[in-house]
C-alpha positions, -999 to +999 in steps of 0.1 A: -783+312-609-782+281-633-763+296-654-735+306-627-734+270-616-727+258-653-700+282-653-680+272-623-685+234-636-668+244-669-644+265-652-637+233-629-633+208-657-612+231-680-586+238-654-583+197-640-585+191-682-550+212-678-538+203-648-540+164-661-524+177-697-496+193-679-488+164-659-492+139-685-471+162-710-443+162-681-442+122-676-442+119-713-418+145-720-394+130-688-397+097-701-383+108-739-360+125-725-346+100-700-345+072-732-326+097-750-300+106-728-298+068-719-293+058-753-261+086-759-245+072-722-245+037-730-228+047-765-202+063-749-201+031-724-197+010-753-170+026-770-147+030-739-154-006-730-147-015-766-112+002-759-107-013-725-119-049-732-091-075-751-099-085-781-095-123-785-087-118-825-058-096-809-039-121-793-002-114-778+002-080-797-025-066-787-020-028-782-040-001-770-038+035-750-028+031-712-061+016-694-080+041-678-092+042-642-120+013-638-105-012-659-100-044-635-084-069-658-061-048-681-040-028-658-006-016-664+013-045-657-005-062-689-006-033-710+034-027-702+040-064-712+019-065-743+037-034-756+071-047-755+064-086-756+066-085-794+099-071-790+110-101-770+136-121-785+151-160-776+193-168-789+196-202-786+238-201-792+265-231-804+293-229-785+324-247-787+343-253-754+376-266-750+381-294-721+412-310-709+398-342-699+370-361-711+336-354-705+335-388-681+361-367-660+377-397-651+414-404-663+423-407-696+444-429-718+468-394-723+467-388-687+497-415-684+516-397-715+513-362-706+520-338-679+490-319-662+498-291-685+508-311-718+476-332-721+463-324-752+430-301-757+400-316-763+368-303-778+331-302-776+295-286-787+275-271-764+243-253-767+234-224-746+199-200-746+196-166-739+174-134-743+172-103-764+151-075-778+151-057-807+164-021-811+158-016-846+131-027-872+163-034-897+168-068-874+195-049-848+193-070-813+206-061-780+213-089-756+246-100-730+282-105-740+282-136-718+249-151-740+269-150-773+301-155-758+323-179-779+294-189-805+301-205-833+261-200-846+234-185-834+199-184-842+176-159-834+133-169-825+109-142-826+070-143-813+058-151-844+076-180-851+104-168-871+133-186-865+165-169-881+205-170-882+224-141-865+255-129-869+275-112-839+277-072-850+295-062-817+304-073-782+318-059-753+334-082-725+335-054-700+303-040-699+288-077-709+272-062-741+264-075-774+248-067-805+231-092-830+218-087-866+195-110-885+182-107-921+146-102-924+117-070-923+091-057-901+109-059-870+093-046-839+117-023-816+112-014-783+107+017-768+134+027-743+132+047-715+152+067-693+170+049-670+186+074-651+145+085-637+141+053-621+129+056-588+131+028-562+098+014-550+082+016-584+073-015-605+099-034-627+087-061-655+111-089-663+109-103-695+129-132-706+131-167-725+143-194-698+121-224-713+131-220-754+145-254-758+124-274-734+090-261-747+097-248-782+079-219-777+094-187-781+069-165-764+085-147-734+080-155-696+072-129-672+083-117-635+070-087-618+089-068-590+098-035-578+132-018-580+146-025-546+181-005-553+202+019-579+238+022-581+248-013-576+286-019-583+304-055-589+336-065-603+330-105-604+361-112-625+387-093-639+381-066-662+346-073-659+329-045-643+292-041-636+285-004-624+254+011-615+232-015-619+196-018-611+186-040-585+153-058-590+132-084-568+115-094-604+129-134-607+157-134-635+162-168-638+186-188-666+174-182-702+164-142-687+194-131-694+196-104-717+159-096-718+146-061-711+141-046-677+106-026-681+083-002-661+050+000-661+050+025-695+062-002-715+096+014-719+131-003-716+149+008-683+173-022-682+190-052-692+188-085-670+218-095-663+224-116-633+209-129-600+229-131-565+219-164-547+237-161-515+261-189-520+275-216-545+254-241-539+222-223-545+216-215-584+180-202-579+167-167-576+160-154-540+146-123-548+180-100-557+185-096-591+206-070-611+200-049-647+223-027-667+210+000-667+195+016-708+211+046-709+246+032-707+234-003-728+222+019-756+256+042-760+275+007-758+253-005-787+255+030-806+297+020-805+294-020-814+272-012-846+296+017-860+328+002-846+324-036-846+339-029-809+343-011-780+374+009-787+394+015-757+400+048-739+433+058-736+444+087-712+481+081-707+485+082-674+498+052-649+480+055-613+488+033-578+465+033-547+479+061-520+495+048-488+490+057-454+520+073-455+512+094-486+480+105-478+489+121-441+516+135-460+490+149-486+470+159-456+440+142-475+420+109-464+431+076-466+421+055-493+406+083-513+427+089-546+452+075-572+484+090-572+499+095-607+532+078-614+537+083-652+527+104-679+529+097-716+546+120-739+520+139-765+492+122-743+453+132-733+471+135-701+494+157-708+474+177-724+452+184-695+485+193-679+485+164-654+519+152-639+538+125-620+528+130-581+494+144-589+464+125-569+432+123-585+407+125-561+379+131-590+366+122-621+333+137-634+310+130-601+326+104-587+352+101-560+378+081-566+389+055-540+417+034-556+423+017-589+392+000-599+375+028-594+393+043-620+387+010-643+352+010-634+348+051-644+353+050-680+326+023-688+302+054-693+330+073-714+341+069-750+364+081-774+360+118-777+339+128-746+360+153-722+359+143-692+367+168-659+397+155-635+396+170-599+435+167-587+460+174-557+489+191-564+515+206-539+488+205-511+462+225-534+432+213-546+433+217-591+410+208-615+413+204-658+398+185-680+414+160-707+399+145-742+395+110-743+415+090-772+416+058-784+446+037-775+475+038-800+477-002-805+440-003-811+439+030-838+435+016-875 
């Protein structure tokens, strides 16, 4: 009987015995394993942090993958500027100007001598500052007609402090283009997107150097909008046409001009150009401001660096806006189409078989209204590119195509 009783006490301790092992081995066993897989996730914290977090040592050129989801400070506004910032160029351009009067714009001694249109020209300096962005790491910049309009110097500051003389490569009037060159190495271009995928709605980053010669500091001002419209058209002066521009609420203020138009990828989708302030006696931005858009920028560039020039398309044909008269006779609508009044011998015209009394109602996509829209057309055409002409003839509706050429006064 004692015996039994010993045995049930043994029994008893040696299953609580392994009943307390087990447990203990489970808390001790949970507890490693917790550490362990504790220790791995704050590794893997601490590397994506260390990609997400800006480095002070960085500074302004600090580049990195897009910020992931959870990053509050670096979002894609900064990451966009930061990637094309270095790219950011300020002119600062010498221009001489030629006055009539003196600067005092009072009368002059002269002005008792000399008719109004006999008064002898006068002369001055003026400085003018602008934007740009590189386009090459060979020193290639892109930037506004209008900014290196009439220069007589230029120099070119970077972000780094470089401060360098540029020479005019290129410049186009009509499209308001320009290309500049400076002497030097490692260059940082920017990346260029696609302007034609623009949608309106999304974010636009305006970059720009308005404050180069107050502050001396050549590191570029910001402004952040959305793209509030596409397919702007303006003529502001003659043969200065501005078609299909982006229309951006990002401030583009004086000193912007010329600096890339980017979205939130970092990439060039414009070039700012110029504000509308509602009337002449307001100069600043109210929230309406106008790029060119890349695609067409960059094929302008492509002909200033292997052409000096834009050379000038020549199709041989003479157009005049279409009447009332003509176009009930046509039985087409009014004010829609040029009718043709001349054709040159041996022309691209001719060629496409196009004659006196045709009325071009077409050209590539777009409809054509009257004369400047014809002008306007051929700012994205050059030399070469065929082009596909849409045509009235007799009452029936034709179509051809003709080969751009360069004028005959402008061939070498």
């Amino acid at each position: 009987m004692i015996e039994k009783l010993e045995r049930r006490r043994v029994s008893r301790f040696v299953l609580i015995s392994v009943i307390a092992g087990m447990a203990i081995g489970f808390f001790i066993g949970g507890e490693m394993i917790h550490r362990i897989y504790m220790r791995n996730l704050g590794g893997i914290l601490n590397e994506h942090a260390h990609r997400l977090e800006p480095r002070e040592r960085d500074g302004p050129e600090w580049t990195a993958g897009e910020p992931a989801a959870g990053s509050h400070r670096v979002n894609a506004i900064i990451w966009a500027t930061r990637k094309v910032a270095p790219s950011v160029v300020g002119i600062v351009v010498t221009q001489i100007q030629v006055v009539s009067n003196p600067s005092n714009g009072g009368s002059s001694f002269f002005d008792y001598f000399f008719a109004p249109d006999m008064k002898p020209l006068q002369y001055r300096k003026i400085e003018n500052i602008g934007s740009g962005f590189v386009i090459s790491a060979d020193g290639l910049i892109l930037t506004n007609y209008h900014v290196v309009q009439n220069a007589s110097k230029l120099f070119v500051n970077f972000q780094d402090g470089r401060r360098i003389e540029g020479k005019v490569v290129g410049a186009d009037e009509k499209s308001d283009l320009a290309v500049v060159s400076v002497q030097g190495r490692s260059f940082k271009p920017a990346q260029f997107g696609n302007s034609d995928r623009c949608l309106i709605g999304e974010w636009s980053i305006a970059l720009g150097n308005p404050f180069l010669n107050f502050i001396n500091d050549a590191h570029p001002t910001v402004t952040v909008g959305v793209i509030s419209a596409l397919n702007r058209n303006f003529a502001p002066s003659e043969g200065v046409y501005y078609q299909s521009m982006i229309q951006t609420d990002a401030a583009i203020n004086p000193g912007n001009s010329g600096g890339p138009l980017v979205n939130v990828r970092g990439e060039v989708i414009g070039i700012n150009s110029f504000i509308y302030t509602g009337s002449s006696a307001s100069t600043g931005s109210i929230g309406i401001s106008f790029a060119i858009p890349i695609n067409r920028a960059r094929r302008v560039a492509q002909e200033l660096i292997a052409h000096s020039r834009r050379r000038q398309i020549w199709t041989g044909i003479s157009v005049h806006n279409v009447n009332r008269g003509a176009a009930a006779a046509l039985n087409i609508n009014s004010g829609i189409g040029v009718a043709i009044s001349s054709v040159k011998p041996q022309s691209p015209g001719e060629t496409a078989g196009l004659k006196a009394g045709d009325v071009i109602t077409r050209m590539g996509r777009r409809i054509i209204h009257n004369n400047a829209d014809l002008d306007g057309f051929f700012l994205d055409y050059y030399v070469g590119d065929t082009v596909g002409v849409q045509y009235i003839r007799g009452g029936k509706y034709m179509r051809t195509d003709i080969i751009l050429q360069e004028y005959p006064s402008k061939v070498k």
